[in-house]
C-alpha positions in Angstrom: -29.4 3.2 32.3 -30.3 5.0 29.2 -33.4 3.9 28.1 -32.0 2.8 24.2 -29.7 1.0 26.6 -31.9 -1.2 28.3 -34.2 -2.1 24.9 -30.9 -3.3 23.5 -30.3 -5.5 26.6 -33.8 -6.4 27.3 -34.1 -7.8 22.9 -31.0 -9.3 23.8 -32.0 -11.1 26.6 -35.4 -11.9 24.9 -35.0 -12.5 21.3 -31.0 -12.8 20.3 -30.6 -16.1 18.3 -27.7 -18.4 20.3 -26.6 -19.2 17.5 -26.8 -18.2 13.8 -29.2 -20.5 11.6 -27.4 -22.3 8.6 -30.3 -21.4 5.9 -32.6 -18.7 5.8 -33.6 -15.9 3.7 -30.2 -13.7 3.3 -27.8 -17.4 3.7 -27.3 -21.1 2.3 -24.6 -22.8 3.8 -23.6 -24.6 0.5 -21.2 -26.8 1.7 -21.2 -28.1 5.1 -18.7 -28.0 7.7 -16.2 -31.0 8.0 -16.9 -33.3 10.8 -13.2 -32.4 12.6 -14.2 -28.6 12.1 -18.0 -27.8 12.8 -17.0 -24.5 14.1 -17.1 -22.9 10.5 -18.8 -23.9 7.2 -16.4 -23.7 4.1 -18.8 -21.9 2.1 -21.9 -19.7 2.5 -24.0 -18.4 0.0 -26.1 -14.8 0.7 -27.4 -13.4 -2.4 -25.7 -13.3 -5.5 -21.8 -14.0 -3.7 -20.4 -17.0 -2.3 -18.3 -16.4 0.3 -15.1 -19.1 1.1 -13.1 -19.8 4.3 -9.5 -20.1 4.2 -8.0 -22.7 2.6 -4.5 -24.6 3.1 -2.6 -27.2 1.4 -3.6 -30.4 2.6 -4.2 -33.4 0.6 -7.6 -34.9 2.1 -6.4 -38.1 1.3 -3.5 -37.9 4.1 -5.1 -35.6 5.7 -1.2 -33.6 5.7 0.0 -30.8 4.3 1.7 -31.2 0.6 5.4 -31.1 0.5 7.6 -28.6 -1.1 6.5 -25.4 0.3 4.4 -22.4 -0.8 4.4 -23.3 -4.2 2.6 -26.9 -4.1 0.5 -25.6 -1.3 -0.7 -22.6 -3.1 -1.9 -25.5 -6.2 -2.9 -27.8 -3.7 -5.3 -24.5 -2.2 -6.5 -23.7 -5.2 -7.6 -26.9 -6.3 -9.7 -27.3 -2.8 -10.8 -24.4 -3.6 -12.1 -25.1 -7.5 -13.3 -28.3 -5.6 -15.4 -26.4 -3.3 -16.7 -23.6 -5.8 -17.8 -26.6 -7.8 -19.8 -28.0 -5.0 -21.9 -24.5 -5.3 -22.2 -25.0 -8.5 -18.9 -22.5 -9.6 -15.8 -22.7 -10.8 -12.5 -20.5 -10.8 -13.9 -18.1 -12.7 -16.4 -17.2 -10.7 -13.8 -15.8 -8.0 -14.0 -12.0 -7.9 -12.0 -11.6 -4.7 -9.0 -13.4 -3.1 -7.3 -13.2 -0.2 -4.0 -14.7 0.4 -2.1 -15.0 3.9 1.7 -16.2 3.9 3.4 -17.4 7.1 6.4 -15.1 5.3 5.5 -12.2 2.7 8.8 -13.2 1.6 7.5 -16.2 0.2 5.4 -13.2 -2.1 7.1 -14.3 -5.5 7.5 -18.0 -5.1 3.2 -17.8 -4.4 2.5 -15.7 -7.6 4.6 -18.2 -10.0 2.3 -20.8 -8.3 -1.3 -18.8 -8.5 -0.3 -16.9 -12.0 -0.7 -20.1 -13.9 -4.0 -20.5 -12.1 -6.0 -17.6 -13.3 -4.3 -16.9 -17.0 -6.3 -14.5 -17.3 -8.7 -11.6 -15.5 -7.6 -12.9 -12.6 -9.7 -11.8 -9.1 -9.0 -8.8 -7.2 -6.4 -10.3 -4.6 -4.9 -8.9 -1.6 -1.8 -10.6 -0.3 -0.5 -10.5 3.8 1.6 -11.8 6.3 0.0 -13.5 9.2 -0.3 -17.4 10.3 -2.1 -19.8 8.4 -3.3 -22.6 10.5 -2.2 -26.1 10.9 1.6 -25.1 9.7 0.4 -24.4 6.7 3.2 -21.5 4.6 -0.2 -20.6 2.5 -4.0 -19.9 3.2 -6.3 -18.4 0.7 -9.9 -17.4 0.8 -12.2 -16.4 -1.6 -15.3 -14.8 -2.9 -17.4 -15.9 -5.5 -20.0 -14.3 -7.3 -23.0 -16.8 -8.6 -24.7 -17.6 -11.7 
């Protein structure tokens, strides 16, 4: 075995966290997972950005998605998303970076007349895909913040 090999296995072995910390230096988890989804935290802050996972369009008070489609689900996103940022101490205008998955890109129009409204104006850099939100969701949207 190569001998850059076997220090890479041998730190491993002896020093590799199991599991990332939550705080430290370079990260704040600045809101904290949801007891039904420990498996990721919502938002994270390392140095000046604030980084959000995914969000659909559930109402927490039903715990189901909003009905009507990608439209309501895009505002119902967005506003757990402003409800999150504000958590960190942000709001909407803070979001530099977006990124929107459909369950159908041809859904692609009927999202914009939905986020448009949302950011008037100097709206974040976005980028807009196909794939599968979770949870049946027709929307997900994640975003990046940078802080104060």
């Amino acid at each position: 075995m190569p001998r850059i090999a076997l220090f890479v296995l041998l730190l491993c072995v002896t020093g590799c966290p199991q599991q990332a910390p939550t705080s430290g230096p370079h990260r704040d988890v600045v809101v904290k997972p949801p007891t039904f989804a420990s498996n990721y935290s919502p938002a994270i802050r390392t140095g000046g950005l604030v980084f959000l996972s995914g969000m659909v369009g559930f109402d927490a008070a039903t715990g189901e998605l909003v009905p009507g489609g990608v439209g309501p689900e895009t505002k119902q996103a967005v506003a757990r998303i402003k409800e999150t940022l504000g958590k960190a101490g942000l709001g909407l205008r803070d979001v530099v970076k977006c990124t929107v998955l459909l369950a159908d890109i041809a859904d692609y129009e009927t999202m914009n007349r939905a986020y448009r409204p949302l950011w008037p104006s100097e709206p974040p850099a976005r980028t807009t895909m196909q794939a599968t939100p979770p949870l049946d969701a027709r929307v997900e949207i994640e975003c990046i913040a940078a802080a104060k």
